[in-house]
C-alpha angles and dihedrals in degrees: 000000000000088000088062099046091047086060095042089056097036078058095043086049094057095043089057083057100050105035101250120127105183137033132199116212111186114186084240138114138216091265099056078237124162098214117045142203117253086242096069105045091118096148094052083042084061117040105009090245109135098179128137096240130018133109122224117222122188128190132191084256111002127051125193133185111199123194138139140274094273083076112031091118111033084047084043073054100042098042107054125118096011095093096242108127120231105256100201101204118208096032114116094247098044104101117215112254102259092044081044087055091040081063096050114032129061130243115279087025116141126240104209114199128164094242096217090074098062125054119238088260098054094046106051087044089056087047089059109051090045087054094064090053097055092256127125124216122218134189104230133150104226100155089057092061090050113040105058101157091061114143120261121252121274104263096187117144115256124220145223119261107223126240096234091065106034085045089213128062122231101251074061096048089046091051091061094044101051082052097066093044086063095052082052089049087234120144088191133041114190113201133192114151100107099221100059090047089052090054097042090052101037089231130129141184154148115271094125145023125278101359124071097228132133125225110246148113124235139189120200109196130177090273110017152027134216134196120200099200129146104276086222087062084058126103134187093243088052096047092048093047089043084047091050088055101049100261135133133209126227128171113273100261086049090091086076094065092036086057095041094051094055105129104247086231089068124098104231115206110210125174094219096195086062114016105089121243096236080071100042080057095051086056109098113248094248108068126112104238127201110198102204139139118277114279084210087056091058097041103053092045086071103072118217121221096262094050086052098048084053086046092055086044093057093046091058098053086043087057093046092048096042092047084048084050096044094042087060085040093071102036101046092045097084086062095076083222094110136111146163094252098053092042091059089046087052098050092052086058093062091044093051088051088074125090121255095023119160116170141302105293082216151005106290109232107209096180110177120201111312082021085059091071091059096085092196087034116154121188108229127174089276100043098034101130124209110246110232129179093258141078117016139290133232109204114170109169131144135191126225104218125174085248090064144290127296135195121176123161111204123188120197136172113241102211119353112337123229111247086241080065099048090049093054094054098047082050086052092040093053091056096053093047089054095050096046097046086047120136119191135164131256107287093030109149118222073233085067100047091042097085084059090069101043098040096091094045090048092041077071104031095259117127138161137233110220128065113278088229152026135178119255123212131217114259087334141069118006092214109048126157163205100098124059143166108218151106095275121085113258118172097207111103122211121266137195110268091040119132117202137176114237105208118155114164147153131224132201106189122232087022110058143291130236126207124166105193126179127161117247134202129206114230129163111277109186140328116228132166084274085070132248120352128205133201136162138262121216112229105174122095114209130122110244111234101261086196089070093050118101096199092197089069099057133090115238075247098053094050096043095059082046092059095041090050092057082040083066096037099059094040084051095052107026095081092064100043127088124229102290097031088064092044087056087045093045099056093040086069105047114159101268094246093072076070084073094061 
Protein backbone atom coordinates (compact mmCIF):
# COMPACT_ATOMS: atom_id res chain seq x y z
CA UNK A 1 0.00 0.00 0.00
CA UNK A 2 2.50 2.62 -1.30
CA UNK A 3 -0.56 5.05 -1.93
CA UNK A 4 -1.21 4.94 1.86
CA UNK A 5 2.66 5.51 3.17
CA UNK A 6 3.14 8.36 0.76
CA UNK A 7 0.25 10.01 2.57
CA UNK A 8 1.45 8.99 6.16
CA UNK A 9 4.82 10.75 5.47
CA UNK A 10 3.36 13.73 3.35
CA UNK A 11 1.26 14.18 6.99
CA UNK A 12 4.28 13.53 9.18
CA UNK A 13 6.04 16.09 7.01
CA UNK A 14 3.59 18.72 7.72
CA UNK A 15 3.35 17.94 11.54
CA UNK A 16 7.34 18.51 11.83
CA UNK A 17 6.54 21.79 10.43
CA UNK A 18 4.12 22.66 12.43
CA UNK A 19 5.19 21.05 16.14
CA UNK A 20 2.91 18.63 16.44
CA UNK A 21 3.95 15.18 17.13
CA UNK A 22 0.99 13.32 17.11
CA UNK A 23 -2.58 13.42 15.15
CA UNK A 24 -5.84 11.94 15.89
CA UNK A 25 -7.86 11.00 12.95
CA UNK A 26 -11.69 9.72 14.10
CA UNK A 27 -13.87 8.33 11.12
CA UNK A 28 -16.38 11.36 12.13
CA UNK A 29 -17.66 14.59 10.57
CA UNK A 30 -18.63 18.21 11.78
CA UNK A 31 -21.98 17.31 12.02
CA UNK A 32 -21.60 13.85 14.77
CA UNK A 33 -23.18 12.44 12.07
CA UNK A 34 -23.34 8.35 11.35
CA UNK A 35 -23.23 8.48 8.02
CA UNK A 36 -20.62 10.86 6.43
CA UNK A 37 -19.88 12.73 3.34
CA UNK A 38 -17.18 11.44 1.19
CA UNK A 39 -15.32 14.99 1.93
CA UNK A 40 -14.66 14.37 5.32
CA UNK A 41 -13.19 10.48 5.46
CA UNK A 42 -10.12 11.61 6.75
CA UNK A 43 -9.43 8.59 8.77
CA UNK A 44 -10.00 5.90 5.56
CA UNK A 45 -7.76 8.88 3.36
CA UNK A 46 -5.31 8.14 5.61
CA UNK A 47 -4.90 4.84 6.44
CA UNK A 48 -7.32 2.77 3.82
CA UNK A 49 -9.45 1.67 6.62
CA UNK A 50 -13.70 2.16 5.48
CA UNK A 51 -15.09 0.96 8.40
CA UNK A 52 -17.83 2.30 10.19
CA UNK A 53 -15.98 2.91 13.29
CA UNK A 54 -12.39 3.12 13.89
CA UNK A 55 -9.62 6.62 14.92
CA UNK A 56 -6.42 7.08 13.32
CA UNK A 57 -3.79 8.01 15.34
CA UNK A 58 0.07 9.18 13.75
CA UNK A 59 2.63 9.64 15.28
CA UNK A 60 6.37 11.37 14.13
CA UNK A 61 7.59 7.58 14.04
CA UNK A 62 4.16 4.76 15.05
CA UNK A 63 0.77 4.73 13.52
CA UNK A 64 -2.07 2.92 14.85
CA UNK A 65 -5.71 2.33 13.56
CA UNK A 66 -8.02 1.25 16.38
CA UNK A 67 -11.39 -0.23 15.81
CA UNK A 68 -13.79 -3.36 17.41
CA UNK A 69 -14.24 -6.43 17.06
CA UNK A 70 -16.73 -6.03 14.31
CA UNK A 71 -13.46 -5.28 12.14
CA UNK A 72 -10.71 -6.99 13.28
CA UNK A 73 -10.41 -8.85 10.01
CA UNK A 74 -11.49 -6.72 7.19
CA UNK A 75 -8.94 -3.67 9.07
CA UNK A 76 -6.13 -6.98 9.57
CA UNK A 77 -7.15 -6.79 5.45
CA UNK A 78 -7.08 -3.34 4.95
CA UNK A 79 -4.22 -2.66 6.79
CA UNK A 80 -1.66 -4.73 5.50
CA UNK A 81 1.54 -3.51 3.89
CA UNK A 82 1.12 0.33 4.96
CA UNK A 83 3.15 0.01 8.15
CA UNK A 84 -0.08 1.03 10.81
CA UNK A 85 -0.34 -1.50 13.18
CA UNK A 86 -3.96 -3.28 13.92
CA UNK A 87 -5.18 -1.69 17.41
CA UNK A 88 -7.85 -4.59 18.59
CA UNK A 89 -10.23 -2.44 21.07
CA UNK A 90 -11.84 -4.10 23.68
CA UNK A 91 -8.65 -7.17 24.37
CA UNK A 92 -7.03 -6.93 27.81
CA UNK A 93 -3.44 -5.80 26.34
CA UNK A 94 -4.77 -3.19 23.68
CA UNK A 95 -4.20 0.23 25.38
CA UNK A 96 -6.71 2.88 24.73
CA UNK A 97 -5.33 5.66 22.27
CA UNK A 98 -4.34 8.73 24.94
CA UNK A 99 -2.57 6.09 27.58
CA UNK A 100 -0.97 4.54 23.85
CA UNK A 101 0.38 8.33 23.14
CA UNK A 102 1.45 8.76 27.00
CA UNK A 103 3.97 5.64 25.97
CA UNK A 104 5.25 7.14 23.07
CA UNK A 105 5.48 11.09 23.27
CA UNK A 106 7.49 13.26 25.73
CA UNK A 107 6.35 15.66 28.25
CA UNK A 108 5.50 19.11 26.89
CA UNK A 109 4.77 17.27 23.25
CA UNK A 110 1.79 18.62 21.26
CA UNK A 111 -1.59 16.45 20.10
CA UNK A 112 -2.66 18.03 17.13
CA UNK A 113 -6.82 17.19 16.03
CA UNK A 114 -9.02 19.08 13.52
CA UNK A 115 -11.52 20.12 16.10
CA UNK A 116 -14.51 19.75 13.92
CA UNK A 117 -14.26 16.39 14.13
CA UNK A 118 -14.79 16.07 17.84
CA UNK A 119 -17.79 17.52 19.77
CA UNK A 120 -17.10 20.02 22.67
CA UNK A 121 -17.61 16.95 25.21
CA UNK A 122 -15.12 14.61 23.65
CA UNK A 123 -12.39 17.25 23.32
CA UNK A 124 -12.06 18.78 26.60
CA UNK A 125 -12.20 15.50 27.95
CA UNK A 126 -9.19 14.53 25.67
CA UNK A 127 -7.44 17.87 26.88
CA UNK A 128 -7.63 16.72 30.22
CA UNK A 129 -6.29 13.36 30.39
CA UNK A 130 -3.22 14.47 28.12
CA UNK A 131 -2.66 16.94 30.36
CA UNK A 132 -1.92 14.76 32.90
CA UNK A 133 0.35 13.27 30.94
CA UNK A 134 2.38 16.42 30.11
CA UNK A 135 0.88 16.60 26.59
CA UNK A 136 -0.91 19.57 25.03
CA UNK A 137 -3.74 19.26 22.79
CA UNK A 138 -4.22 21.71 19.57
CA UNK A 139 -6.77 22.26 17.34
CA UNK A 140 -5.04 22.04 13.95
CA UNK A 141 -6.22 20.96 10.44
CA UNK A 142 -3.73 18.88 9.30
CA UNK A 143 -5.62 16.81 6.90
CA UNK A 144 -6.62 19.88 5.15
CA UNK A 145 -3.00 20.79 4.35
CA UNK A 146 -2.41 17.27 3.00
CA UNK A 147 -5.25 15.98 1.08
CA UNK A 148 -5.73 18.32 -1.49
CA UNK A 149 -7.70 16.00 -4.28
CA UNK A 150 -10.90 15.34 -1.62
CA UNK A 151 -13.94 15.26 -3.11
CA UNK A 152 -16.18 18.39 -3.06
CA UNK A 153 -19.11 18.55 -1.02
CA UNK A 154 -22.38 17.25 -2.24
CA UNK A 155 -24.27 20.51 -3.66
CA UNK A 156 -27.76 18.76 -4.32
CA UNK A 157 -30.81 20.76 -3.73
CA UNK A 158 -32.76 19.91 -0.45
CA UNK A 159 -36.30 19.77 -0.24
CA UNK A 160 -39.43 20.73 1.91
CA UNK A 161 -40.78 18.43 3.82
CA UNK A 162 -44.10 18.70 3.45
CA UNK A 163 -46.62 19.43 6.18
CA UNK A 164 -48.85 16.44 5.51
CA UNK A 165 -46.33 14.33 6.38
CA UNK A 166 -44.20 16.24 9.42
CA UNK A 167 -47.84 17.11 10.96
CA UNK A 168 -46.27 20.77 12.45
CA UNK A 169 -44.84 23.56 10.55
CA UNK A 170 -41.71 24.93 11.36
CA UNK A 171 -42.83 28.50 12.84
CA UNK A 172 -44.54 25.78 15.17
CA UNK A 173 -41.46 23.72 15.65
CA UNK A 174 -39.49 27.01 16.37
CA UNK A 175 -42.19 28.15 19.02
CA UNK A 176 -41.51 25.23 21.02
CA UNK A 177 -38.13 25.53 20.72
CA UNK A 178 -37.69 28.84 21.64
CA UNK A 179 -39.76 27.67 24.82
CA UNK A 180 -37.39 25.45 26.12
CA UNK A 181 -34.49 27.86 25.55
CA UNK A 182 -36.09 29.94 27.81
CA UNK A 183 -36.47 27.12 30.64
CA UNK A 184 -32.49 26.74 29.97
CA UNK A 185 -32.13 30.78 30.32
CA UNK A 186 -30.25 30.74 26.62
CA UNK A 187 -30.86 33.82 23.94
CA UNK A 188 -29.06 31.60 21.21
CA UNK A 189 -29.22 28.09 20.44
CA UNK A 190 -26.43 26.89 17.82
CA UNK A 191 -27.30 23.75 16.14
CA UNK A 192 -25.19 21.19 13.81
CA UNK A 193 -26.34 17.73 14.03
CA UNK A 194 -27.99 17.41 10.82
CA UNK A 195 -31.02 15.43 11.94
CA UNK A 196 -32.36 17.65 14.30
CA UNK A 197 -31.92 20.69 11.62
CA UNK A 198 -33.72 18.72 9.20
CA UNK A 199 -36.60 18.30 11.70
CA UNK A 200 -36.63 21.71 12.88
CA UNK A 201 -36.79 22.93 9.38
CA UNK A 202 -39.00 20.34 7.79
CA UNK A 203 -36.38 19.87 5.00
CA UNK A 204 -34.65 16.50 3.59
CA UNK A 205 -32.26 15.49 1.36
CA UNK A 206 -29.73 13.37 0.22
CA UNK A 207 -25.95 14.33 1.50
CA UNK A 208 -25.30 11.02 2.95
CA UNK A 209 -26.22 7.56 2.87
CA UNK A 210 -29.10 6.10 4.59
CA UNK A 211 -30.43 8.90 6.22
CA UNK A 212 -32.42 12.06 4.21
CA UNK A 213 -30.50 15.02 5.91
CA UNK A 214 -28.90 18.07 4.54
CA UNK A 215 -25.59 19.35 5.49
CA UNK A 216 -25.96 22.66 7.27
CA UNK A 217 -25.62 24.61 10.49
CA UNK A 218 -28.30 26.46 11.98
CA UNK A 219 -28.93 29.32 15.21
CA UNK A 220 -32.21 29.79 16.54
CA UNK A 221 -32.28 33.08 18.56
CA UNK A 222 -35.77 35.14 20.68
CA UNK A 223 -36.70 36.90 17.49
CA UNK A 224 -35.10 35.20 14.55
CA UNK A 225 -33.57 31.96 12.76
CA UNK A 226 -31.17 31.49 10.74
CA UNK A 227 -30.04 28.37 8.24
CA UNK A 228 -26.18 28.13 6.94
CA UNK A 229 -26.71 25.81 3.85
CA UNK A 230 -24.74 25.81 0.22
CA UNK A 231 -26.47 28.36 -1.76
CA UNK A 232 -26.22 25.88 -4.69
CA UNK A 233 -28.45 23.38 -2.51
CA UNK A 234 -30.89 26.21 -2.53
CA UNK A 235 -34.11 26.45 -4.76
CA UNK A 236 -36.50 29.03 -5.37
CA UNK A 237 -39.66 26.76 -3.76
CA UNK A 238 -37.33 26.18 -0.43
CA UNK A 239 -36.27 29.86 -0.01
CA UNK A 240 -39.69 31.00 -0.35
CA UNK A 241 -41.00 28.38 2.11
CA UNK A 242 -37.85 29.17 4.54
CA UNK A 243 -38.83 32.87 3.92
CA UNK A 244 -42.88 32.05 4.90
CA UNK A 245 -41.56 30.59 8.44
CA UNK A 246 -39.34 33.29 9.56
CA UNK A 247 -36.18 31.97 8.60
CA UNK A 248 -33.02 33.38 6.70
CA UNK A 249 -30.48 31.80 4.63
CA UNK A 250 -26.73 32.34 4.91
CA UNK A 251 -23.68 30.28 2.99
CA UNK A 252 -22.75 27.55 4.62
CA UNK A 253 -19.44 28.96 6.48
CA UNK A 254 -21.51 31.74 7.46
CA UNK A 255 -22.45 29.92 10.72
CA UNK A 256 -18.49 31.03 12.13
CA UNK A 257 -19.26 34.88 12.05
CA UNK A 258 -22.49 34.38 13.07
CA UNK A 259 -21.06 32.73 15.96
CA UNK A 260 -18.26 35.28 16.42
CA UNK A 261 -20.69 38.39 16.31
CA UNK A 262 -23.15 36.97 19.44
CA UNK A 263 -23.40 39.82 21.79
CA UNK A 264 -21.22 38.43 25.48
CA UNK A 265 -24.17 39.41 27.27
CA UNK A 266 -26.20 36.36 25.49
CA UNK A 267 -26.80 33.24 26.98
CA UNK A 268 -25.53 30.54 24.15
CA UNK A 269 -27.35 26.85 24.31
CA UNK A 270 -24.63 23.81 22.87
CA UNK A 271 -25.26 20.31 22.94
CA UNK A 272 -21.78 19.45 23.86
CA UNK A 273 -22.01 15.82 23.03
CA UNK A 274 -22.80 17.08 19.07
CA UNK A 275 -22.02 20.24 18.50
CA UNK A 276 -18.24 20.16 17.32
CA UNK A 277 -15.60 21.83 19.28
CA UNK A 278 -14.11 24.43 15.95
CA UNK A 279 -17.68 26.20 16.72
CA UNK A 280 -17.65 26.11 20.28
CA UNK A 281 -14.15 28.14 19.61
CA UNK A 282 -15.80 30.84 17.21
CA UNK A 283 -18.22 31.56 20.20
CA UNK A 284 -16.79 34.93 22.28
CA UNK A 285 -15.50 34.12 25.72
CA UNK A 286 -18.05 35.81 27.35
CA UNK A 287 -20.69 34.29 26.86
CA UNK A 288 -22.71 32.38 29.51
CA UNK A 289 -22.91 28.96 28.16
CA UNK A 290 -25.54 26.22 29.09
CA UNK A 291 -24.26 22.79 28.07
CA UNK A 292 -27.44 20.83 27.68
CA UNK A 293 -28.87 18.35 25.40
CA UNK A 294 -30.43 19.51 22.34
CA UNK A 295 -34.21 20.83 22.86
CA UNK A 296 -34.68 19.59 19.09
CA UNK A 297 -33.40 16.00 20.33
CA UNK A 298 -36.18 15.77 22.86
CA UNK A 299 -38.72 17.07 20.84
CA UNK A 300 -38.52 14.96 17.80
CA UNK A 301 -38.21 11.89 19.77
CA UNK A 302 -42.22 12.45 20.80
CA UNK A 303 -44.01 11.62 17.68
CA UNK A 304 -47.00 13.57 16.82
CA UNK A 305 -50.26 11.76 15.32
CA UNK A 306 -49.50 12.53 11.70
CA UNK A 307 -46.04 11.28 11.88
CA UNK A 308 -47.57 8.01 13.39
CA UNK A 309 -50.41 7.50 10.78
CA UNK A 310 -47.36 7.79 8.10
CA UNK A 311 -45.44 5.37 10.40
CA UNK A 312 -48.29 2.77 10.22
CA UNK A 313 -48.40 3.47 6.76
CA UNK A 314 -45.03 2.62 6.30
CA UNK A 315 -45.33 -0.27 8.16
CA UNK A 316 -47.76 -1.40 6.08
CA UNK A 317 -45.88 -1.03 2.76
CA UNK A 318 -42.99 -2.48 4.56
CA UNK A 319 -45.26 -5.56 5.35
CA UNK A 320 -46.57 -5.79 1.70
CA UNK A 321 -42.85 -5.50 0.15
CA UNK A 322 -41.03 -8.09 2.93
CA UNK A 323 -44.18 -11.12 2.45
CA UNK A 324 -43.52 -10.48 -1.64
CA UNK A 325 -39.36 -11.03 -0.63
CA UNK A 326 -39.82 -13.71 1.38
CA UNK A 327 -42.58 -15.48 -1.16
CA UNK A 328 -39.74 -15.49 -3.87
CA UNK A 329 -37.65 -16.37 -1.20
CA UNK A 330 -39.05 -19.62 -0.97
CA UNK A 331 -39.61 -20.34 -4.09
CA UNK A 332 -36.19 -19.25 -5.78
CA UNK A 333 -33.81 -21.19 -2.57
CA UNK A 334 -33.85 -24.62 -4.03
CA UNK A 335 -31.83 -22.99 -7.21
CA UNK A 336 -28.53 -22.80 -5.46
CA UNK A 337 -28.38 -19.16 -7.26
CA UNK A 338 -28.78 -17.46 -4.33
CA UNK A 339 -26.50 -15.17 -2.09
CA UNK A 340 -26.43 -12.83 0.46
CA UNK A 341 -25.55 -10.12 -1.73
CA UNK A 342 -28.53 -10.61 -4.46
CA UNK A 343 -30.92 -11.19 -1.91
CA UNK A 344 -30.28 -7.96 -0.46
CA UNK A 345 -30.47 -6.32 -4.16
CA UNK A 346 -33.79 -8.10 -4.52
CA UNK A 347 -35.31 -7.02 -1.46
CA UNK A 348 -34.57 -3.55 -2.20
CA UNK A 349 -36.69 -4.08 -5.58
CA UNK A 350 -39.94 -4.88 -3.64
CA UNK A 351 -39.30 -2.18 -1.38
CA UNK A 352 -38.78 0.32 -4.22
CA UNK A 353 -42.20 -0.85 -5.73
CA UNK A 354 -44.02 1.15 -2.88
CA UNK A 355 -44.96 4.35 -3.11
CA UNK A 356 -43.20 6.84 -1.47
CA UNK A 357 -40.18 4.93 -1.24
CA UNK A 358 -36.94 6.70 -0.68
CA UNK A 359 -34.17 4.67 0.05
CA UNK A 360 -32.80 1.63 2.96
CA UNK A 361 -32.49 3.39 6.09
CA UNK A 362 -29.28 0.87 6.54
CA UNK A 363 -27.19 -1.54 5.34
CA UNK A 364 -28.97 -4.26 5.19
CA UNK A 365 -27.11 -7.10 7.05
CA UNK A 366 -28.24 -10.74 5.22
CA UNK A 367 -26.05 -13.08 7.51
CA UNK A 368 -26.66 -16.78 6.63
CA UNK A 369 -25.93 -19.19 8.87
CA UNK A 370 -21.91 -18.63 10.55
CA UNK A 371 -22.57 -14.67 9.17
CA UNK A 372 -25.65 -14.70 11.52
CA UNK A 373 -23.48 -14.61 14.47
CA UNK A 374 -21.69 -10.93 13.17
CA UNK A 375 -24.12 -8.86 14.56
CA UNK A 376 -22.84 -5.60 12.26
CA UNK A 377 -22.03 -8.17 9.50
CA UNK A 378 -22.09 -6.90 6.02
CA UNK A 379 -21.77 -9.47 2.77
CA UNK A 380 -19.22 -8.16 0.51
CA UNK A 381 -17.75 -9.96 -2.90
CA UNK A 382 -15.24 -12.05 -0.65
CA UNK A 383 -17.49 -13.00 2.11
CA UNK A 384 -20.92 -13.42 -0.05
CA UNK A 385 -22.04 -16.68 1.07
CA UNK A 386 -24.28 -19.25 -1.20
CA UNK A 387 -27.98 -19.71 0.45
CA UNK A 388 -28.69 -23.22 0.87
CA UNK A 389 -31.92 -24.93 2.43
CA UNK A 390 -30.47 -25.52 5.22
CA UNK A 391 -29.36 -23.67 8.65
CA UNK A 392 -30.92 -20.31 9.39
CA UNK A 393 -30.79 -16.80 8.09
CA UNK A 394 -30.23 -13.48 9.75
CA UNK A 395 -31.94 -10.50 7.41
CA UNK A 396 -32.07 -7.06 9.09
CA UNK A 397 -33.00 -4.52 6.54
CA UNK A 398 -35.35 -1.07 6.81
CA UNK A 399 -36.90 1.46 4.16
CA UNK A 400 -36.86 4.95 4.37
CA UNK A 401 -40.68 6.13 2.82
CA UNK A 402 -41.90 9.42 2.80
CA UNK A 403 -44.49 8.11 5.40
CA UNK A 404 -41.76 7.44 7.82
CA UNK A 405 -38.73 5.11 8.55
CA UNK A 406 -38.84 1.07 9.25
CA UNK A 407 -36.46 -1.38 10.62
CA UNK A 408 -37.58 -5.33 11.18
CA UNK A 409 -34.84 -8.44 11.61
CA UNK A 410 -36.40 -11.74 10.64
CA UNK A 411 -34.77 -14.92 11.17
CA UNK A 412 -35.98 -18.03 9.35
CA UNK A 413 -34.67 -21.84 8.93
CA UNK A 414 -34.01 -22.67 5.72
CA UNK A 415 -34.87 -26.55 5.70
CA UNK A 416 -35.73 -28.32 9.06
CA UNK A 417 -34.41 -26.61 11.81
CA UNK A 418 -32.15 -28.55 14.97
CA UNK A 419 -33.99 -28.47 18.10
CA UNK A 420 -30.69 -26.20 19.67
CA UNK A 421 -32.08 -23.64 16.93
CA UNK A 422 -35.46 -23.77 17.75
CA UNK A 423 -34.56 -23.20 21.53
CA UNK A 424 -32.64 -20.22 20.84
CA UNK A 425 -35.17 -18.69 19.13
CA UNK A 426 -38.14 -19.42 21.76
CA UNK A 427 -35.52 -17.97 24.31
CA UNK A 428 -35.27 -15.09 22.05
CA UNK A 429 -39.10 -15.07 21.39
CA UNK A 430 -39.90 -14.98 24.99
CA UNK A 431 -37.91 -12.03 25.43
CA UNK A 432 -39.49 -10.10 22.82
CA UNK A 433 -43.12 -11.04 24.00
CA UNK A 434 -42.26 -9.84 27.40
CA UNK A 435 -40.96 -6.66 26.27
CA UNK A 436 -43.78 -5.86 23.92
CA UNK A 437 -46.56 -6.73 26.20
CA UNK A 438 -44.60 -4.54 28.98
CA UNK A 439 -46.52 -2.14 31.14
CA UNK A 440 -44.53 0.42 33.34
CA UNK A 441 -45.29 3.32 35.03
CA UNK A 442 -44.54 7.18 34.12
CA UNK A 443 -40.85 7.75 34.63
CA UNK A 444 -40.03 4.28 33.82
CA UNK A 445 -35.97 4.15 31.90
CA UNK A 446 -35.50 1.76 28.79
CA UNK A 447 -32.39 0.79 31.61
CA UNK A 448 -35.10 -0.38 33.73
CA UNK A 449 -37.42 -2.85 30.70
CA UNK A 450 -34.48 -4.20 29.40
CA UNK A 451 -34.07 -7.07 31.96
CA UNK A 452 -37.66 -8.23 30.59
CA UNK A 453 -36.03 -9.19 27.05
CA UNK A 454 -32.76 -11.01 28.22
CA UNK A 455 -34.44 -13.16 31.53
CA UNK A 456 -35.23 -16.01 29.77
CA UNK A 457 -31.87 -16.14 27.98
CA UNK A 458 -29.96 -15.60 31.57
CA UNK A 459 -32.31 -17.92 33.31
CA UNK A 460 -30.10 -20.36 31.04
CA UNK A 461 -26.60 -18.58 30.82
CA UNK A 462 -27.22 -17.02 27.06
CA UNK A 463 -26.64 -12.93 26.61
CA UNK A 464 -26.10 -10.71 24.08
CA UNK A 465 -24.02 -8.50 23.41
CA UNK A 466 -26.07 -4.97 21.59
CA UNK A 467 -28.50 -2.71 23.13
CA UNK A 468 -32.34 -4.19 23.12
CA UNK A 469 -33.47 -0.93 21.73
CA UNK A 470 -32.90 2.32 19.73
CA UNK A 471 -35.09 5.33 18.73
CA UNK A 472 -36.29 5.60 15.22
CA UNK A 473 -36.80 8.78 13.58
CA UNK A 474 -39.42 9.87 11.13
CA UNK A 475 -38.33 9.91 7.78
CA UNK A 476 -34.95 10.39 9.06
CA UNK A 477 -32.34 8.60 10.91
CA UNK A 478 -32.89 5.21 11.63
CA UNK A 479 -30.96 5.51 15.09
CA UNK A 480 -32.13 8.33 16.77
CA UNK A 481 -31.91 8.96 20.70
CA UNK A 482 -32.40 9.86 23.22
CA UNK A 483 -34.28 7.12 24.47
CA UNK A 484 -32.91 3.47 24.66
CA UNK A 485 -33.59 0.01 26.19
CA UNK A 486 -30.11 -1.60 27.20
CA UNK A 487 -27.71 -2.55 29.71
CA UNK A 488 -26.12 0.68 29.86
CA UNK A 489 -27.46 3.45 32.08
CA UNK A 490 -29.48 6.18 30.10
CA UNK A 491 -31.36 8.87 32.15
CA UNK A 492 -34.11 9.62 29.52
CA UNK A 493 -37.44 7.97 30.48
CA UNK A 494 -39.89 6.79 27.91
CA UNK A 495 -42.94 9.18 26.67
CA UNK A 496 -45.78 8.83 24.99
CA UNK A 497 -45.17 9.43 21.15
CA UNK A 498 -41.76 7.50 21.34
CA UNK A 499 -41.01 4.94 18.82
CA UNK A 500 -38.52 2.37 19.72
CA UNK A 501 -37.00 -1.00 18.01
CA UNK A 502 -37.40 -4.36 20.33
CA UNK A 503 -34.68 -6.45 19.35
CA UNK A 504 -33.41 -9.03 21.87
CA UNK A 505 -31.14 -11.89 20.27
CA UNK A 506 -28.44 -14.33 20.82
CA UNK A 507 -25.38 -15.26 18.68
CA UNK A 508 -23.05 -18.46 18.60
CA UNK A 509 -20.25 -17.59 16.39
CA UNK A 510 -19.30 -19.58 13.78
CA UNK A 511 -23.34 -21.27 13.88
CA UNK A 512 -25.59 -18.84 13.45
CA UNK A 513 -26.94 -16.15 14.92
CA UNK A 514 -30.91 -15.27 15.81
CA UNK A 515 -32.44 -11.71 16.12
CA UNK A 516 -36.65 -10.90 16.20
CA UNK A 517 -36.93 -6.91 15.70
CA UNK A 518 -40.24 -4.84 15.50
CA UNK A 519 -40.63 -1.32 15.99
CA UNK A 520 -42.78 -0.13 19.34
CA UNK A 521 -44.47 2.67 20.19
CA UNK A 522 -45.21 4.01 23.59
CA UNK A 523 -48.86 4.90 24.14
CA UNK A 524 -50.96 5.57 27.85
CA UNK A 525 -52.27 1.81 29.61
CA UNK A 526 -54.25 2.50 32.46
CA UNK A 527 -54.51 4.64 34.80
CA UNK A 528 -54.86 3.16 38.57
CA UNK A 529 -54.52 4.81 42.02
CA UNK A 530 -50.50 3.99 41.53
CA UNK A 531 -50.62 6.69 38.87
CA UNK A 532 -50.25 6.57 35.04
CA UNK A 533 -49.24 3.47 33.36
CA UNK A 534 -47.39 3.06 29.77
CA UNK A 535 -47.12 0.03 27.21
CA UNK A 536 -46.15 -0.37 23.42
CA UNK A 537 -47.61 -0.61 20.68
CA UNK A 538 -46.13 -2.95 17.78
CA UNK A 539 -46.00 -1.28 14.70
CA UNK A 540 -44.18 -3.69 12.34
CA UNK A 541 -45.96 -5.94 10.22
CA UNK A 542 -43.88 -9.43 9.40
CA UNK A 543 -44.89 -13.18 10.07
CA UNK A 544 -42.36 -14.84 12.68
CA UNK A 545 -40.95 -17.84 11.35
CA UNK A 546 -43.38 -20.74 13.24
CA UNK A 547 -40.65 -23.32 12.22
CA UNK A 548 -38.32 -21.75 14.71
CA UNK A 549 -41.06 -21.91 17.71
CA UNK A 550 -40.75 -24.63 20.23
CA UNK A 551 -44.32 -24.42 21.46
CA UNK A 552 -43.46 -26.39 24.62
CA UNK A 553 -41.51 -23.60 25.79
CA UNK A 554 -44.34 -20.78 25.69
CA UNK A 555 -46.82 -19.61 28.19
CA UNK A 556 -50.67 -19.88 27.03
CA UNK A 557 -50.01 -16.29 27.27
CA UNK A 558 -47.03 -16.18 25.13
CA UNK A 559 -48.69 -18.14 22.23
CA UNK A 560 -51.67 -16.49 22.35
CA UNK A 561 -50.04 -12.79 21.67
CA UNK A 562 -48.24 -14.67 19.03
CA UNK A 563 -51.30 -15.65 17.47
CA UNK A 564 -53.02 -12.17 17.91
CA UNK A 565 -50.00 -10.49 16.45
CA UNK A 566 -50.28 -12.72 12.97
CA UNK A 567 -54.07 -12.08 13.47
CA UNK A 568 -53.03 -8.19 12.80
CA UNK A 569 -50.65 -8.87 10.43
CA UNK A 570 -52.69 -10.56 8.05
CA UNK A 571 -55.57 -8.22 8.49
CA UNK A 572 -52.84 -5.37 7.92
CA UNK A 573 -51.47 -6.85 4.73
CA UNK A 574 -54.26 -8.89 3.13
CA UNK A 575 -56.07 -5.82 1.48
CA UNK A 576 -53.16 -5.11 -0.68
CA UNK A 577 -52.13 -9.06 -1.87
CA UNK A 578 -53.31 -10.70 -4.41
CA UNK A 579 -54.63 -14.23 -4.23
CA UNK A 580 -51.61 -16.15 -3.64
CA UNK A 581 -49.92 -13.77 -1.89
CA UNK A 582 -52.76 -14.05 0.95
CA UNK A 583 -52.75 -17.70 0.81
CA UNK A 584 -48.77 -17.50 1.57
CA UNK A 585 -49.56 -15.05 4.14
CA UNK A 586 -52.27 -16.98 5.38
CA UNK A 587 -50.61 -19.90 6.06
CA UNK A 588 -47.49 -18.01 7.43
CA UNK A 589 -49.69 -17.02 10.31
CA UNK A 590 -51.45 -20.32 11.43
CA UNK A 591 -52.80 -20.23 15.04
CA UNK A 592 -49.60 -21.74 17.13
CA UNK A 593 -51.45 -24.86 18.19
CA UNK A 594 -51.33 -26.41 14.55
CA UNK A 595 -47.30 -26.59 15.85
CA UNK A 596 -48.54 -29.38 18.06
CA UNK A 597 -49.74 -31.72 14.94
Amino acid sequence: MEQIKTRLNLLRETMRKAGIAACIIPGTDPHAGEYIAEYWKERQWISGFDGSAGTAVVTLTDAGLWTDSRYFIHAADQLEGTEIELMKQGLPDTLEILPWLATKLNAGDKVGVNSQMFSINSYSSMKSELKMSDLELVSIDLLGQVWTDRPSLPMSPFFVFDIKYAGKSTEEKLSLVRLEMKKAHADVFVMSALDDIAWLFNIRGKDVDYNPVVIAYALVEKDKATLCIAKEKVTPETTTYLQSQGVRVEPYLAIYNNLKNIQTSNGVLVDGGKLNQSLFEAIPEGCAIRNTMSPVFKLKSIKNEVEMNGVRRAMVKDGVALTRFFMWLEENLASGNLTEMSVDKKLYEFRSAQENFVGESFGTIAGYAAHGAIVHYSATPETDAKLKPENIFLLDSGGQFLDGTTDITRTVAFGQPIEKQKTDFTLVLKGHIALATAQFPVGTRGTQLDILARKALWDLGMNYGHGTGHGIGHFLNVHEGPQSIRMDENPTVLQPGMMISNEPGMYRENEYGIRIENLVHVIPAQKTEFGQFLQFETLTLCPLDRELIDITLLTEEEERWVDDYHEKVVASLSPFLNDTEKKWLDNKCRPIYDLIF
